[in-house]
TORKOL-4160 file (C-alpha; in steps of 0.2 Angstrom, whole numbers, padded with zeros to 4 digits, m for minus):
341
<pt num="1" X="1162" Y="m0419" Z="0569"/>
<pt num="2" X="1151" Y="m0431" Z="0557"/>
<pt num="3" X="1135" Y="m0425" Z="0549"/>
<pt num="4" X="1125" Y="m0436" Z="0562"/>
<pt num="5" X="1129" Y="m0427" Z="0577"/>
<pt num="6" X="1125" Y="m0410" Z="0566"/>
<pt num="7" X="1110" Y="m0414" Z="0563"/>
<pt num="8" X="1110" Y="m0423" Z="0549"/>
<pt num="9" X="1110" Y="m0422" Z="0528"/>
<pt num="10" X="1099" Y="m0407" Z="0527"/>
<pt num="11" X="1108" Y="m0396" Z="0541"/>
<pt num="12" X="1123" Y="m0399" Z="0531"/>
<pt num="13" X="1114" Y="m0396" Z="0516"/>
<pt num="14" X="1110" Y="m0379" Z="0524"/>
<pt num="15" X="1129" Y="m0379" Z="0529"/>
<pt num="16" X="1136" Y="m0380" Z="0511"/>
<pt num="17" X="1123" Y="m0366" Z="0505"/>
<pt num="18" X="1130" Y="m0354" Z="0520"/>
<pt num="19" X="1148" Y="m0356" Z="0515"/>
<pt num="20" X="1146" Y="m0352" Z="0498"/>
<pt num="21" X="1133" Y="m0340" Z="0500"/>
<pt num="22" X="1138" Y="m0320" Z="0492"/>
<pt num="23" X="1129" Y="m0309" Z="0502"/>
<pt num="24" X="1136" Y="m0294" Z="0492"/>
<pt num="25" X="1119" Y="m0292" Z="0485"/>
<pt num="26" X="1112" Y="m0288" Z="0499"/>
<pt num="27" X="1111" Y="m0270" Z="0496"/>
<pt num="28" X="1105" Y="m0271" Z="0481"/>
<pt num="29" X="1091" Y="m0282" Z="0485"/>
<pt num="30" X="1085" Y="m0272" Z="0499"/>
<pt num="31" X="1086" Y="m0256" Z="0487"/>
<pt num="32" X="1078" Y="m0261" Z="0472"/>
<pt num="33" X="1064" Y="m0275" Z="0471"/>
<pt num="34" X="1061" Y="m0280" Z="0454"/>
<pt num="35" X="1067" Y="m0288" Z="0440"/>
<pt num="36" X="1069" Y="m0271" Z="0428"/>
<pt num="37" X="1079" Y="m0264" Z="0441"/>
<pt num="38" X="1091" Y="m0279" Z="0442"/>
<pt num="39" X="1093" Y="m0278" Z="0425"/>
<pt num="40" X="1095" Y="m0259" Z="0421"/>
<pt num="41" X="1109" Y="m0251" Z="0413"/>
<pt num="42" X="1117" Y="m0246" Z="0434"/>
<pt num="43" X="1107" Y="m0264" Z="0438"/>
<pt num="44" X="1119" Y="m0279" Z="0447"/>
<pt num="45" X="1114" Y="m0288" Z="0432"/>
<pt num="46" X="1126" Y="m0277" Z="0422"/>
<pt num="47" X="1137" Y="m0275" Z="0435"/>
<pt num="48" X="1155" Y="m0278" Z="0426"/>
<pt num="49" X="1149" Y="m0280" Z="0407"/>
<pt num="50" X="1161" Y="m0265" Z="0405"/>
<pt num="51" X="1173" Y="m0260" Z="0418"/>
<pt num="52" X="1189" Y="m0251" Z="0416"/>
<pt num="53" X="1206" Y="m0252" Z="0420"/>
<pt num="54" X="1217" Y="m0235" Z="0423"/>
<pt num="55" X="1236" Y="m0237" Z="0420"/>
<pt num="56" X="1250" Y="m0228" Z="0411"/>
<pt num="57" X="1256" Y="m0233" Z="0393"/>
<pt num="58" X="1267" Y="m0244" Z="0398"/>
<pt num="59" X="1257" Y="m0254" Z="0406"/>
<pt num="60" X="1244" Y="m0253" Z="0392"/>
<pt num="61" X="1257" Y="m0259" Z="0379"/>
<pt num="62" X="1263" Y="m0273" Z="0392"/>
<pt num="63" X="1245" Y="m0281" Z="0393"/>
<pt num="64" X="1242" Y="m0282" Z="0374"/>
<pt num="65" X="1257" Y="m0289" Z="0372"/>
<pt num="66" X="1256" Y="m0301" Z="0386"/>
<pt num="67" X="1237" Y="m0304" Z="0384"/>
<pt num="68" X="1237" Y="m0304" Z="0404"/>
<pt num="69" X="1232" Y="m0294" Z="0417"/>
<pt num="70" X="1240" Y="m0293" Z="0434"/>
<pt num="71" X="1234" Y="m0301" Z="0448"/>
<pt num="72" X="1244" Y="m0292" Z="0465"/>
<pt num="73" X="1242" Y="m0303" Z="0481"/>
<pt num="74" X="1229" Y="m0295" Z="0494"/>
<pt num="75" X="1241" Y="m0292" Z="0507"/>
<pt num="76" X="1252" Y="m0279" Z="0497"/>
<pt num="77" X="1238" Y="m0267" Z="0493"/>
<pt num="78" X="1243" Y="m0250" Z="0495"/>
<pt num="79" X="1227" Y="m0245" Z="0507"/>
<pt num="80" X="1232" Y="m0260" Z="0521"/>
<pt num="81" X="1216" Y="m0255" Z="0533"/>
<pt num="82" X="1204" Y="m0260" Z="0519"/>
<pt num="83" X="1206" Y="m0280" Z="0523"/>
<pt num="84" X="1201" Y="m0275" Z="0541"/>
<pt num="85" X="1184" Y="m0268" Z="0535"/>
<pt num="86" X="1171" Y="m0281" Z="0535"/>
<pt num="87" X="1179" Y="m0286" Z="0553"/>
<pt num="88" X="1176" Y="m0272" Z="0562"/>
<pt num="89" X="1158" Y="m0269" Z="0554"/>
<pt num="90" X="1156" Y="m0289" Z="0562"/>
<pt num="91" X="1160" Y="m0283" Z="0579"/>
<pt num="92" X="1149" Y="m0268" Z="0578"/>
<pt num="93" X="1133" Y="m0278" Z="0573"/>
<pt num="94" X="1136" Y="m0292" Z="0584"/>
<pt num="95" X="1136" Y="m0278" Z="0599"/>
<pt num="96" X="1121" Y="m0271" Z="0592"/>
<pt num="97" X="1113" Y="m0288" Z="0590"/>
<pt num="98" X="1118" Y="m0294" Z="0607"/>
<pt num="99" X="1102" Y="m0292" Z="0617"/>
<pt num="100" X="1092" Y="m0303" Z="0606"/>
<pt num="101" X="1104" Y="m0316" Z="0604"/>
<pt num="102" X="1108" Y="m0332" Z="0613"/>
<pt num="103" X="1121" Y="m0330" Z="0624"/>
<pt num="104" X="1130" Y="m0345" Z="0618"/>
<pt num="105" X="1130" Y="m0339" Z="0601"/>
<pt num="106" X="1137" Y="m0320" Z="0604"/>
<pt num="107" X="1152" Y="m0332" Z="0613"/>
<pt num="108" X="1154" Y="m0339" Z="0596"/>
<pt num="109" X="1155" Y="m0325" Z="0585"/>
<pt num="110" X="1166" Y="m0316" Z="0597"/>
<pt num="111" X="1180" Y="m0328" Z="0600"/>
<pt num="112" X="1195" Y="m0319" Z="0601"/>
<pt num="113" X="1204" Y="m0335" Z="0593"/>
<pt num="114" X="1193" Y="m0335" Z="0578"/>
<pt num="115" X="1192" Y="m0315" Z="0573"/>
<pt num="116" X="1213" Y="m0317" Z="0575"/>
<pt num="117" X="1211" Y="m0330" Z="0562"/>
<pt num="118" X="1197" Y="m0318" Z="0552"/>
<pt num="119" X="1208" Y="m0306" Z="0552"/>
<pt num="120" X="1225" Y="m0317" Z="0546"/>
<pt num="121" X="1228" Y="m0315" Z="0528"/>
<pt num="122" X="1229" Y="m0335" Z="0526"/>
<pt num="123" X="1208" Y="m0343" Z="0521"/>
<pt num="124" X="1203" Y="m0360" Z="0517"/>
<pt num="125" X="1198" Y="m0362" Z="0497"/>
<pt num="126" X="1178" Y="m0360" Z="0498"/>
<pt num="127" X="1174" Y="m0370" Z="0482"/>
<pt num="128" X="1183" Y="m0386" Z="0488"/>
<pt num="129" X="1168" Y="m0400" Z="0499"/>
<pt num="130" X="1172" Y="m0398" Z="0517"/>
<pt num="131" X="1168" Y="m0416" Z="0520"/>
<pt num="132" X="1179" Y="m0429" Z="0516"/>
<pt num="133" X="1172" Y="m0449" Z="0509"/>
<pt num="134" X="1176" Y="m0454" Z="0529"/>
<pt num="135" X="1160" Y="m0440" Z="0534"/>
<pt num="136" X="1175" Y="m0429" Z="0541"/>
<pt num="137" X="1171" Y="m0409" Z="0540"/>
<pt num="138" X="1187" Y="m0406" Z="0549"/>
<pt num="139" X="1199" Y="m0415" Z="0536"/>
<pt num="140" X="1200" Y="m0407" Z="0519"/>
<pt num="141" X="1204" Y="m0389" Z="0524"/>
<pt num="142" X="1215" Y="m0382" Z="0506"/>
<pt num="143" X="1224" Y="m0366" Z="0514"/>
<pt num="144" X="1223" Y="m0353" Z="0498"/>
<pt num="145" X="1228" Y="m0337" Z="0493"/>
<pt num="146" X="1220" Y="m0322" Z="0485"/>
<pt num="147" X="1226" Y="m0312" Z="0473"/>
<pt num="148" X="1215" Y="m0295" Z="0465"/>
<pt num="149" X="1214" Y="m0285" Z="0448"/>
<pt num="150" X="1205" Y="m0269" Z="0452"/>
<pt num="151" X="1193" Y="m0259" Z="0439"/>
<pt num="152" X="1181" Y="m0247" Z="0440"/>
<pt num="153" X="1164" Y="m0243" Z="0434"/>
<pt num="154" X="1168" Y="m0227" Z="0426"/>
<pt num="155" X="1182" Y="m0224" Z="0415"/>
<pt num="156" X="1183" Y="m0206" Z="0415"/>
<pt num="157" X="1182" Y="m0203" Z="0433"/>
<pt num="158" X="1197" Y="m0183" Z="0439"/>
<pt num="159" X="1202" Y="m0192" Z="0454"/>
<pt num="160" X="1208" Y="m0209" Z="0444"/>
<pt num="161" X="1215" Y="m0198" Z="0431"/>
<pt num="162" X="1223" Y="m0188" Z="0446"/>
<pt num="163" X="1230" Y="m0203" Z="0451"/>
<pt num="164" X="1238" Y="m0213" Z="0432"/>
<pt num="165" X="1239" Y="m0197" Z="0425"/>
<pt num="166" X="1255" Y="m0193" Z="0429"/>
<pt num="167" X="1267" Y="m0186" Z="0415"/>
<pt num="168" X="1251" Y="m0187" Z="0406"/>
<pt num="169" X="1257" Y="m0206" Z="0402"/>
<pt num="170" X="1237" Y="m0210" Z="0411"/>
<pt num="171" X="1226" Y="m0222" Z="0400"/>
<pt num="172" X="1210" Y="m0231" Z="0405"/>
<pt num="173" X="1205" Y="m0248" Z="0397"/>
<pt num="174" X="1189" Y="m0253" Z="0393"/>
<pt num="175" X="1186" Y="m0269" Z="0395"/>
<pt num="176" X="1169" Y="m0278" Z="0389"/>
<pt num="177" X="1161" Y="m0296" Z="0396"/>
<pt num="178" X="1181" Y="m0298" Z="0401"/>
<pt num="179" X="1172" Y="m0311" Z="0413"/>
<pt num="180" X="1170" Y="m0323" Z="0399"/>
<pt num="181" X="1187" Y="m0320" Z="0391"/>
<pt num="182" X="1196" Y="m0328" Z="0407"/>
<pt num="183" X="1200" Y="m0343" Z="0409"/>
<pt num="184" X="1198" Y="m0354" Z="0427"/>
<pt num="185" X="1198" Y="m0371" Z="0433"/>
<pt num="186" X="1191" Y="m0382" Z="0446"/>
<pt num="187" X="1205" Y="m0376" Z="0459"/>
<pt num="188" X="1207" Y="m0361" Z="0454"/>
<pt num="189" X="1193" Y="m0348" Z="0452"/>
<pt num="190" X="1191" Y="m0328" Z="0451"/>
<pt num="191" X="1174" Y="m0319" Z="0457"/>
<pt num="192" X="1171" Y="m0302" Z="0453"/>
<pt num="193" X="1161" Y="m0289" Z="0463"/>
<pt num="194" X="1157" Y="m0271" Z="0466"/>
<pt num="195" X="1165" Y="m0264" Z="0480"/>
<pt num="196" X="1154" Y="m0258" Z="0493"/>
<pt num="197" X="1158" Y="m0240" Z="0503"/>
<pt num="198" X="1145" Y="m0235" Z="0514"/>
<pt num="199" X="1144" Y="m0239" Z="0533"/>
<pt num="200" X="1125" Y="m0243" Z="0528"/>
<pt num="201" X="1130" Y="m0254" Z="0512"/>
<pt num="202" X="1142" Y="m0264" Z="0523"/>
<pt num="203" X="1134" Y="m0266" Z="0538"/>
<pt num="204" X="1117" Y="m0275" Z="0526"/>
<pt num="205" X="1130" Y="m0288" Z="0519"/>
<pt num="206" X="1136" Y="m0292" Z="0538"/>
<pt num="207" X="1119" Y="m0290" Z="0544"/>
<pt num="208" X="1112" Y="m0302" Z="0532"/>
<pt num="209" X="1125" Y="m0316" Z="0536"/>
<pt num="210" X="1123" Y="m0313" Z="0555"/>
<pt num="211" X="1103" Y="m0320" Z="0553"/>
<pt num="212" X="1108" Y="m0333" Z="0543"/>
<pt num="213" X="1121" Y="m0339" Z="0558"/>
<pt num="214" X="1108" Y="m0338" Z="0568"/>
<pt num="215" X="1094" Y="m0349" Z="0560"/>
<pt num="216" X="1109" Y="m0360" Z="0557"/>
<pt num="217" X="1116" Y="m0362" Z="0574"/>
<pt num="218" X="1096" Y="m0364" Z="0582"/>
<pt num="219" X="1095" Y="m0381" Z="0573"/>
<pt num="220" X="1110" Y="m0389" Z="0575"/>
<pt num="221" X="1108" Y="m0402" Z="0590"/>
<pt num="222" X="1126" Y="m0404" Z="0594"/>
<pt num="223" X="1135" Y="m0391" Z="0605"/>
<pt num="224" X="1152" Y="m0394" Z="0598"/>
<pt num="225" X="1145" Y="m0394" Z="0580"/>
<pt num="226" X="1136" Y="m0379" Z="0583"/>
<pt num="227" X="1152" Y="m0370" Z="0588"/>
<pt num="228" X="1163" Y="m0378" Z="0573"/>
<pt num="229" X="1152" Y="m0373" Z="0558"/>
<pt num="230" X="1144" Y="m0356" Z="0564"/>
<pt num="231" X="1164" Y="m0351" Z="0567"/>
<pt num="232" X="1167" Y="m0361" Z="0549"/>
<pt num="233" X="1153" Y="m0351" Z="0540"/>
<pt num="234" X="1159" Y="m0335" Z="0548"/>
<pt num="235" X="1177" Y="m0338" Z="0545"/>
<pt num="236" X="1174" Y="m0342" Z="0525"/>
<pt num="237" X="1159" Y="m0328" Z="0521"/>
<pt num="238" X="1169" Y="m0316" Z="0531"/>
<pt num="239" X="1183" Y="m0320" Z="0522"/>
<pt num="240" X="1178" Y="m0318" Z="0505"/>
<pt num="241" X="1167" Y="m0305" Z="0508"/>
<pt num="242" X="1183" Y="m0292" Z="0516"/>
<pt num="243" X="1187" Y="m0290" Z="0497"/>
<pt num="244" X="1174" Y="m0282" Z="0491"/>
<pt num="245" X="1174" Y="m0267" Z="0506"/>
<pt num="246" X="1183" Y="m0254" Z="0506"/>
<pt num="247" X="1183" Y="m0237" Z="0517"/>
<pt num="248" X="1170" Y="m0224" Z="0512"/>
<pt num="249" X="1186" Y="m0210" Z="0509"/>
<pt num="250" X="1188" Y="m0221" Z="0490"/>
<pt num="251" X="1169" Y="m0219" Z="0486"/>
<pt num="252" X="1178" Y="m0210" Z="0472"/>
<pt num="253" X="1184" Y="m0222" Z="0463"/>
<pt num="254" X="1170" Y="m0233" Z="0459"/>
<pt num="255" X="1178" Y="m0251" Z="0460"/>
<pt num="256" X="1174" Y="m0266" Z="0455"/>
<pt num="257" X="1186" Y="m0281" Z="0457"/>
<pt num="258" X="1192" Y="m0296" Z="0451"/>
<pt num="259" X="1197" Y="m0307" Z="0464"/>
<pt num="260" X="1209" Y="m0322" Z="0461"/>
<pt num="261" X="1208" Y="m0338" Z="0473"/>
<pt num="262" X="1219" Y="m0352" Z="0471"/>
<pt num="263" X="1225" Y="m0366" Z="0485"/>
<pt num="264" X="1243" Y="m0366" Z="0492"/>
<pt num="265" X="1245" Y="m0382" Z="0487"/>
<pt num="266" X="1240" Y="m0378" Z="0469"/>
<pt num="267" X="1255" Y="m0365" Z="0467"/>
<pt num="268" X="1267" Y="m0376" Z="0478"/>
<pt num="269" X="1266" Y="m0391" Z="0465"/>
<pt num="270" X="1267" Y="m0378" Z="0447"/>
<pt num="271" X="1247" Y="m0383" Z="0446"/>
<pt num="272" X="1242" Y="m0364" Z="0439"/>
<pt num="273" X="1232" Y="m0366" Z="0422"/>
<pt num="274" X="1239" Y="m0365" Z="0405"/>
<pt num="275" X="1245" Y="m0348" Z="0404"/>
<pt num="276" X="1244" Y="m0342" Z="0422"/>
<pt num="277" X="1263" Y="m0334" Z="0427"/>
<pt num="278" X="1269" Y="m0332" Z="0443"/>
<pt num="279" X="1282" Y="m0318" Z="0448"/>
<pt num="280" X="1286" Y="m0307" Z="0462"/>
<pt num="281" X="1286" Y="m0287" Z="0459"/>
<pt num="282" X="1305" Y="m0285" Z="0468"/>
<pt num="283" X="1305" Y="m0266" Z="0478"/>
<pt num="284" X="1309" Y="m0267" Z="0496"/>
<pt num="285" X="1300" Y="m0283" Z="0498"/>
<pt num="286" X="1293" Y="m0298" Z="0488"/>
<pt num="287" X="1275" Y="m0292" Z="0483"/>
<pt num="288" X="1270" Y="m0310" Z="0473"/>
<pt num="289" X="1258" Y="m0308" Z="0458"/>
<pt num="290" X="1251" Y="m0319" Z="0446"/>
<pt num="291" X="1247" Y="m0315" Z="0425"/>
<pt num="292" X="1230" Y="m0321" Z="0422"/>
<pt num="293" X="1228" Y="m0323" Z="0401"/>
<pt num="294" X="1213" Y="m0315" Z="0394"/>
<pt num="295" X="1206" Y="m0314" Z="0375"/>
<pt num="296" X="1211" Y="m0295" Z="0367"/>
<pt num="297" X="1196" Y="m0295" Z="0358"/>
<pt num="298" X="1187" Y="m0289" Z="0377"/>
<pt num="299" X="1196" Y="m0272" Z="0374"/>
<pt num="300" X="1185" Y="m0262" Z="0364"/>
<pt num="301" X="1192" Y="m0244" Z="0370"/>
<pt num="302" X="1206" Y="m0234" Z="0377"/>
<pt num="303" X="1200" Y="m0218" Z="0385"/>
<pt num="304" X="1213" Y="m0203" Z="0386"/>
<pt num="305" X="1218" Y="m0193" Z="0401"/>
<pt num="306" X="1212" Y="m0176" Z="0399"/>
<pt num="307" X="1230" Y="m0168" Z="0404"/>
<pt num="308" X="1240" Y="m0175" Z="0387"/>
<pt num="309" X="1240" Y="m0167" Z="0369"/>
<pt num="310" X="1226" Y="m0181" Z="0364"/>
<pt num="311" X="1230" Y="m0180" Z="0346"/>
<pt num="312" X="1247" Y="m0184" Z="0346"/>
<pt num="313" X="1244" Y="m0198" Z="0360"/>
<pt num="314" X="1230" Y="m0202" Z="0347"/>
<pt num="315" X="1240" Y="m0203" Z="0332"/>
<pt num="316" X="1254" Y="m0213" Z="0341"/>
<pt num="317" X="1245" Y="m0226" Z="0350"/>
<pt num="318" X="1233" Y="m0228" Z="0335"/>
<pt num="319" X="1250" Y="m0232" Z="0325"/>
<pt num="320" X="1257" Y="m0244" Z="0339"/>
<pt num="321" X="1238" Y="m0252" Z="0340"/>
<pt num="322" X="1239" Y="m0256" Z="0320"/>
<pt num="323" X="1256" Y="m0265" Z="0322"/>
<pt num="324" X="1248" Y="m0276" Z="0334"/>
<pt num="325" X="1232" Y="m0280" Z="0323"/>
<pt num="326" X="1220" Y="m0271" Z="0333"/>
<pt num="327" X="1209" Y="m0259" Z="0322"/>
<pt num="328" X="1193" Y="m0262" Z="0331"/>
<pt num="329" X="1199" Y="m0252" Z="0347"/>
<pt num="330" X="1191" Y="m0235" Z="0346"/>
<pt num="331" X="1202" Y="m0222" Z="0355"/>
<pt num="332" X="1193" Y="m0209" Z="0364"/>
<pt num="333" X="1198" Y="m0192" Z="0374"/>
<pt num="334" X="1193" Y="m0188" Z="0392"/>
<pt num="335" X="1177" Y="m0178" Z="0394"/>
<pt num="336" X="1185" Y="m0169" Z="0409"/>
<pt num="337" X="1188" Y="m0151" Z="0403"/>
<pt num="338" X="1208" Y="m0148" Z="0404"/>
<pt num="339" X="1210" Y="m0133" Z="0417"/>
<pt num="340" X="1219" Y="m0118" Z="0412"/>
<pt num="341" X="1234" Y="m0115" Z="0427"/>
């Protein structure tokens, strides 16, 4: 498949806009029009200056000495139908599209072949050029993995503290602009999102893409061409999209998520940046993970379950944070009111 027979520089233009394309604002943008909103204090444009991160001490104490956060690979995630969200929302607004849609185009989008390989845990790296200097789409096609931190909006939420609470050991980290305290490469990037609930929020990021196949596929002259990069576009936006939706049951938890992306081959020859460690969490199986580094300085709070006798957690940790020369951590207690049993 050369650029020729699809149409030419400016349908492959087009192309390379499609497969990096996020359509996770879609929502947004169909909600709220104008600039103030985008940039209000619940506005995208804010989205992730602060997030937090709920764990027990432990884990607290092994970050700030590490200076890492954990990223888990996607395919270990305790809920394991979430990967399989954005798939069977495609399949749904396909069907619901079909009577407008060129017959030749619903084939595409519902190869059995290709929604198998939608739904395999295995993606091409989006961020490399899918062209190679002999005009050859098919030829550079990096396999990559994905690896994901996960935060939340709200640090103080009953049903996280539920949750990390345990033994009253539960913290929340507040992490602030941790985006820029995070260091990437070239070949290995992390994008960060909302995650996105509701039938009607996932259905509009779907939605959006599916119109942008469409005016894609009705200009490509080539019917072989036309079936390759619709089915490319669809593979890699489908892809990278799956992991930022979640079933409507975890609405609760507000998340917004860090998601790492980094070629097979890149881990295969020890190519992870300075810093970067890999490991594998050993239970009943392998779960690999990879320690990102990050700048201490992005923590600026620590928010305390409301189960635990706050001021003697408060006096401890406010000890143990001293040691480590970090005074400028403010330590707070939950607002949750603690029940009376």
């Amino acid at each position: 498949m050369d650029i020729e027979k699809m149409g030419g520089g400016e349908i492959y233009a087009k192309y390379l806009v499609l497969m990096k394309r996020s359509y996770l604002l879609t929502p947004f943008s169909n909600k709220h029009k104008s600039a103030l909103d985008y940039y209000s204090v619940d506005g995208a444009a804010n989205w992730g200056h602060d997030i937090f991160h709920y764990c027990r001490k432990n884990i607290l104490e092994d970050i700030i000495n590490s200076k890492r956060l954990r990223f888990s690979d996607i395919r270990f995630l305790n809920d394991t139908t979430e990967f399989e969200e954005a798939v069977r929302i495609l399949r749904i607004a396909v069907e619901r599209k079909k009577s407008s849609m060129d017959k030749e185009l619903y084939d595409i989008l519902t190869d059995k072949d290709v929604l198998d390989e939608i739904k395999s845990y295995s993606q091409r790296y989006p961020f490399y050029p899918p062209i190679n200097k002999n005009r050859d789409i098919d030829a550079v096609k990096p396999i990559c993995r994905v690896y994901t931190c996960s935060f939340s909006m709200d640090g103080d939420l009953l049903s996280m503290w539920n949750y990390y609470a345990q033994r009253d050991e539960g913290v929340s980290i507040n992490f602030t602009e941790l985006k820029d305290h995070m260091k990437t490469t070239e070949k290995v990037k992390i994008i960060w999102g909302r995650i996105w609930y509701t039938e009607e929020d996932k259905s509009q990021c779907i939605e959006a893409l599916l119109e942008d196949v469409a005016t894609l596929f009705s200009e490509i002259p080539d019917k072989k061409c036309r079936e390759e990069m619709v089915q490319e576009v669809l593979i890699s936006t489908i892809n990278n999209m799956r992991v930022f939706m979640k079933h409507e049951k975890y609405k609760t938890e507000e998340e917004y998520r860090a998601v790492l992306i980094v070629p097979e081959e890149v881990i295969d020859n020890n190519g992870l940046p300075d810093g970067y460690t890999q490991g594998y969490k050993q239970r009943n199986i392998d779960k690999p993970y990879i320690d990102v580094p990050f700048d201490l300085k992005s923590i600026t709070n620590i928010i305390i379950n409301p189960y635990g006798d706050f001021d003697s957690i408060n006096a401890d940790m406010e000890d143990w944070l001293q040691k480590q020369n970090l005074n400028d951590i403010r330590i707070w207690k939950s607002n949750i009111p603690m029940r009376k049993y």
